[in-house]
C-alpha positions as CSV (number, residue, x, y, z in Angstrom):
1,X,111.5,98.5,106.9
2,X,113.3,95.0,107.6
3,X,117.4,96.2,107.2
4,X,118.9,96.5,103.9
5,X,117.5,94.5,101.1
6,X,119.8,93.7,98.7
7,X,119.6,91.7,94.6
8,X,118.1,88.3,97.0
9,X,115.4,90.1,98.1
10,X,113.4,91.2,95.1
11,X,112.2,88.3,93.6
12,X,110.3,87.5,97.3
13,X,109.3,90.9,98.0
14,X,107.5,91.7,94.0
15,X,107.3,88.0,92.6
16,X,109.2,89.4,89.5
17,X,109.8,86.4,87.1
18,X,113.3,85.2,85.9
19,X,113.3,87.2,82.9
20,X,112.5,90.2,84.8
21,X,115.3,90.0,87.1
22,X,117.9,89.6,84.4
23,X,116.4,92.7,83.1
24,X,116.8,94.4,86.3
25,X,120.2,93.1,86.6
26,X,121.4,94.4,83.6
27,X,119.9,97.7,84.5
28,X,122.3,97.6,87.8
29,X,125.5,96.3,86.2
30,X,125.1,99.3,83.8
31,X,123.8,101.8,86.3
32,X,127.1,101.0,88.3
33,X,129.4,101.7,84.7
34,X,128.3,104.5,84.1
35,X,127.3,107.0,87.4
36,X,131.5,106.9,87.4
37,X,130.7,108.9,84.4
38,X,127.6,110.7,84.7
39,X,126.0,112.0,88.2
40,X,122.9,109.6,87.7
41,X,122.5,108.4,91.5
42,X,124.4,110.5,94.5
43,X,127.7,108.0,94.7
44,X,127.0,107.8,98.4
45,X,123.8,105.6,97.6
46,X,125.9,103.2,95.0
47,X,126.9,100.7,97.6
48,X,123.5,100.7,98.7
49,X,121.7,100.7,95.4
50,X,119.6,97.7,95.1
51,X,118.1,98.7,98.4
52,X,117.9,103.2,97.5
53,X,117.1,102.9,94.0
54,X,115.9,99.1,92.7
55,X,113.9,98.2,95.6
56,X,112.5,101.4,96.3
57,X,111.3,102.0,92.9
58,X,109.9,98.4,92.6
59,X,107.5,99.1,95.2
60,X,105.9,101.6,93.7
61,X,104.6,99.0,90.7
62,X,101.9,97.5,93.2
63,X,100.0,100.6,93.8
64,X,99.8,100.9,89.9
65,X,96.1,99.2,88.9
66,X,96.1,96.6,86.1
67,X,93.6,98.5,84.0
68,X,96.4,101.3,83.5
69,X,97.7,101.7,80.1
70,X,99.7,104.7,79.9
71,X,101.8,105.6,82.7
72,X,104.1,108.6,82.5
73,X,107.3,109.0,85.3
74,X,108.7,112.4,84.9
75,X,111.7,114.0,86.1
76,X,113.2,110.3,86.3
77,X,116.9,110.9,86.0
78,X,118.4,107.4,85.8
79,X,115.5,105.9,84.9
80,X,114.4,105.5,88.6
81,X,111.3,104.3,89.5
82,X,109.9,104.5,85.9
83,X,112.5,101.9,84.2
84,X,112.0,99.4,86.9
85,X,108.1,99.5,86.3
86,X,108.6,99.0,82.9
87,X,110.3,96.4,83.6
88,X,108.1,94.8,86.0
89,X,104.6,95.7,83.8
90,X,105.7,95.1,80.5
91,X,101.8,95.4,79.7
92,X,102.2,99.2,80.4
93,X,103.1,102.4,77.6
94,X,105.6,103.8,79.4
95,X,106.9,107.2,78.9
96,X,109.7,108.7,80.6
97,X,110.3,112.1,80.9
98,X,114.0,113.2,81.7
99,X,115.5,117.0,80.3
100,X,119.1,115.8,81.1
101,X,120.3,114.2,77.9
102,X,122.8,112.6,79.0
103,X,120.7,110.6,81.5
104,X,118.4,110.1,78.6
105,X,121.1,108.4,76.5
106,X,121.7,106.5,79.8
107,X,118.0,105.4,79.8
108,X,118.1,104.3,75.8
109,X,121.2,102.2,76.2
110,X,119.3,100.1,79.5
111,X,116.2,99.8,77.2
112,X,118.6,98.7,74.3
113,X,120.3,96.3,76.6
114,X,117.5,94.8,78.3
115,X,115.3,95.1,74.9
116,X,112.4,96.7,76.1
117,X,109.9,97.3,73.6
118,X,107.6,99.3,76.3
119,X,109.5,102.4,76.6
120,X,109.3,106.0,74.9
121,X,111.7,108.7,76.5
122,X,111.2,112.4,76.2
123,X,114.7,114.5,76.6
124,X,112.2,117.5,77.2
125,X,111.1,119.3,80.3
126,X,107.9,118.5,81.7
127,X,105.8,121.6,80.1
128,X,107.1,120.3,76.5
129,X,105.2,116.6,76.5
130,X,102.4,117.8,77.7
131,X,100.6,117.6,74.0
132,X,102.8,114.4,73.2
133,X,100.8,111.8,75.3
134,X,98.1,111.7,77.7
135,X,98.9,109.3,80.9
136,X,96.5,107.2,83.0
137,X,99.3,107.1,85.9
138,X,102.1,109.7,86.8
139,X,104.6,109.1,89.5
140,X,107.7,111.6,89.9
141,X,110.5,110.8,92.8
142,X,112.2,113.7,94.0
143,X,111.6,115.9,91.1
144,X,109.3,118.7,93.2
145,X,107.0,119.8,96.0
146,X,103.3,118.4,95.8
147,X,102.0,121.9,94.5
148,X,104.7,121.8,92.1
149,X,103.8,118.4,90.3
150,X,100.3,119.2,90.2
151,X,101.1,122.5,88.5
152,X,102.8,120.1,86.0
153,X,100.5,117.5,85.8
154,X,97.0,119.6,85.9
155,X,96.9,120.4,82.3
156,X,96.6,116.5,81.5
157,X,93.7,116.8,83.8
158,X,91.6,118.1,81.2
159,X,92.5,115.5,78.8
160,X,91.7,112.4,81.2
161,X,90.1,113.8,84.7
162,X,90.5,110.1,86.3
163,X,94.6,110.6,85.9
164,X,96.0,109.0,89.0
165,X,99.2,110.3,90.8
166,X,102.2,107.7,92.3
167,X,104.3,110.1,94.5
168,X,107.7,109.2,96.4
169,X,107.8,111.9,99.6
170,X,109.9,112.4,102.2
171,X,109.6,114.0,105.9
172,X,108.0,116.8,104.3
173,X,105.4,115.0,103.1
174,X,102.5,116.3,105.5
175,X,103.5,119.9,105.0
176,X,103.6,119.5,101.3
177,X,100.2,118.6,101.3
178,X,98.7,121.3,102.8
179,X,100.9,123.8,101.3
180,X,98.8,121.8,97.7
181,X,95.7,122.0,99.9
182,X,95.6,126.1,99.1
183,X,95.2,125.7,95.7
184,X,94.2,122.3,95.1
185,X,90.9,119.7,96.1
186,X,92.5,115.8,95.8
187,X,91.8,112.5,97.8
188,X,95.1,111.3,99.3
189,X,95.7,107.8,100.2
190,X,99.3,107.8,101.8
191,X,101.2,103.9,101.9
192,X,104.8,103.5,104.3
193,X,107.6,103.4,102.2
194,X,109.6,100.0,102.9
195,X,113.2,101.6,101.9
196,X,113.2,104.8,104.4
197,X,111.1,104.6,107.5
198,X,110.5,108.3,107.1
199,X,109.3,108.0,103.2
200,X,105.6,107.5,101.8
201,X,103.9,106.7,98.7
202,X,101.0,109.4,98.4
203,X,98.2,107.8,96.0
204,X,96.2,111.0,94.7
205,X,93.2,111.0,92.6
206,X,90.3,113.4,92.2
207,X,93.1,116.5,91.2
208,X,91.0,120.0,90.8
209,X,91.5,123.5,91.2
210,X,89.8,124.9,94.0
């Protein structure tokens, strides 16, 4: 991690085109309207947020192959990482899945503002889309433990067995895993995170029951 990155940074760390930025712009002048309303991000993170929630969620949209079509983020509050990659890969269907209403409404008024045409967003919990929509890529940002997610993601397993996982940890990351390891078989691939020096990205593929 090089310091704080701030709204300069992100066009030379992800190449994100003009369009794109405005996009993400938008998405930050609004975020910052209404959190003083709604508990979206944690207020201490606001001053901060290009850096805790922008840039951190952009990374993400490298590890995500181009041959993806579907891509589901679940559990994504205010829209984080999932309405940045939408952004970023217009190519992708993009479904965000968010119980909180009111962060949903949030989430419709960025896409309305920023006219994304990519976007579908569940106000349902997890358990209720999985019949809605089959994804090719999941990612979830503090949402659960690594067991947990699988228990929610495993029943689109069936559906598509290459399903691919894009998961933001923290310093718990190595004991999540083998706490996952009792009751699951997956290949791990874990990438630095470039926002919190204690943070990875865990790639997981391969997700069966042992």
């Amino acid at each position: 991690m090089s310091g704080i990155y701030t709204e300069d940074d992100i066009q030379g760390l992800f190449d994100v085109s003009r369009e794109t930025l405005e996009k993400i712009r938008i998405y930050h002048t609004l975020l910052l309207k209404w959190n003083k309303a709604i508990n979206l991000v944690s207020p201490k993170t606001i001053s901060e947020s290009w850096h805790r929630h922008f840039i951190d969620s952009a990374q993400v949209s490298q590890f995500i192959p181009s041959d993806i079509r579907v891509y589901a983020d679940l559990g994504c509050g205010g829209g984080f990482p999932g309405l940045v990659i939408a952004m970023m890969r217009p190519d992708l269907d993009v479904h965000l899945v968010e119980s909180d209403e009111r962060k949903g409404q949030f989430m419709r008024s960025v896409s309305r503002e920023t006219s994304l045409n990519n976007v579908t967003i569940h106000t349902k919990r997890v358990e209720a889309v999985i019949d809605d929509f089959a994804p090719d890529f999941v990612t979830a940002r503090a949402l659960a433990s690594l067991g947990v997610l699988f228990d929610y993601v495993f029943p689109w397993v069936s559906l598509n067995p290459t399903i691919q996982l894009g998961l933001m940890k923290g310093e718990r990351a190595d004991d999540e895993i083998l706490e996952a390891q009792k009751r699951y078989r997956f290949t791990i691939r874990k990438h630095d995170s470039i926002t919190d020096q204690g943070a990875k990205i865990l790639l997981i593929d391969g997700l069966a029951l042992k």
